[in-house]
C-alpha positions as MATLAB code, in Angstrom:
seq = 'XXXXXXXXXXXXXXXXXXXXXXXXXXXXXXXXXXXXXXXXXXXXXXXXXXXXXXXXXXXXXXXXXXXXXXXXXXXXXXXXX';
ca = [
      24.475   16.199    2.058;
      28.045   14.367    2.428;
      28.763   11.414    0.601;
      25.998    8.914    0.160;
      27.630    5.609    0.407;
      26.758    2.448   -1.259;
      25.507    0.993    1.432;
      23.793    4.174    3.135;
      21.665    4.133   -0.504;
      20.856    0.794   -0.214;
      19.222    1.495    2.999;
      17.000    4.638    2.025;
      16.098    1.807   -0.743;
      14.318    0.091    1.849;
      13.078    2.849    3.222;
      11.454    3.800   -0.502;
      10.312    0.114   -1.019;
       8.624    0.120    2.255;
       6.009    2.359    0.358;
       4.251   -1.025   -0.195;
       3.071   -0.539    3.206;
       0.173    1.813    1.580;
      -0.330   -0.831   -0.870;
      -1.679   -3.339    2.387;
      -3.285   -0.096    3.831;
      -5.870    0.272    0.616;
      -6.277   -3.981    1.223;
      -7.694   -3.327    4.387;
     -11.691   -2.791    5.240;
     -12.399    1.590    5.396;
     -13.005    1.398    9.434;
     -10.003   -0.740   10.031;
      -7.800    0.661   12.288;
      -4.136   -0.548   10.972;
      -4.610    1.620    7.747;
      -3.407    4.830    9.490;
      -0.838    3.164   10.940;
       0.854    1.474    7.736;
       0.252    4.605    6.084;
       1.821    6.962    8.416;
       4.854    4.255    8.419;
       4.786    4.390    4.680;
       4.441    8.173    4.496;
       7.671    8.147    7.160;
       9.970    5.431    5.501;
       9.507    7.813    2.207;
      10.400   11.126    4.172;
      14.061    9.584    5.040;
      14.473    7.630    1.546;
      14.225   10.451   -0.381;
      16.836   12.745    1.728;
      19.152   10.644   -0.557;
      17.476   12.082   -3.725;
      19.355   15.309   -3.759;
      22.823   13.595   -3.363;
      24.467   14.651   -6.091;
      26.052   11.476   -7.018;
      24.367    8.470   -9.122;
      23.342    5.978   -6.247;
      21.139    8.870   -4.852;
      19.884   10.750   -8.054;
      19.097    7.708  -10.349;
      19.158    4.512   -8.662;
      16.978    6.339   -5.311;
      15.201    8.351   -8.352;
      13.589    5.406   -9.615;
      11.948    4.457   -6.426;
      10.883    7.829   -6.005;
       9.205    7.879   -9.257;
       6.708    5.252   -7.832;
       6.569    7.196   -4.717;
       5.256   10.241   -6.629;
       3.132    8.299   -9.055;
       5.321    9.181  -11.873;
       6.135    5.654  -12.903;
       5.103    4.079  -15.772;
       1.987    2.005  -15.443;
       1.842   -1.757  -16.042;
      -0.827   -1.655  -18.893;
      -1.829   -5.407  -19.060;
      -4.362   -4.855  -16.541;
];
């Protein structure tokens, strides 16, 4: 990968954070039909984020590597409830 720009990071940021999208899919009755849709958006704003992952330089492999955590499920979990 060439150089992963400040900015360039910031935008597969977004693309991470739009994982939230499966967060209004599992809101949404079983039969209704937007789920597939806001997860296969979610599912494809993760793809590009995490091309920065692999960088080799810190805005991709630990500022990009803590929204892929939560991507992954890795995170920690908020315990209070």
């Amino acid at each position: 990968m060439t150089q992963l720009s400040p900015a360039l990071a910031r935008k597969m940021a977004t693309q991470l954070a739009r994982i939230a999208l499966n967060g209004i899919a599992e809101a949404l009755p079983p039969d209704d039909q937007r789920r597939s849709v806001l997860i296969e958006a979610a599912e494809r704003h993760a793809r590009v984020g995490l091309t920065g992952i692999g960088s080799g330089e810190y805005m991709g492999e630990h500022w990009l590597g803590s929204f892929a955590l939560y991507i992954l499920g890795c995170a920690p979990q908020d315990e209070t409830g």
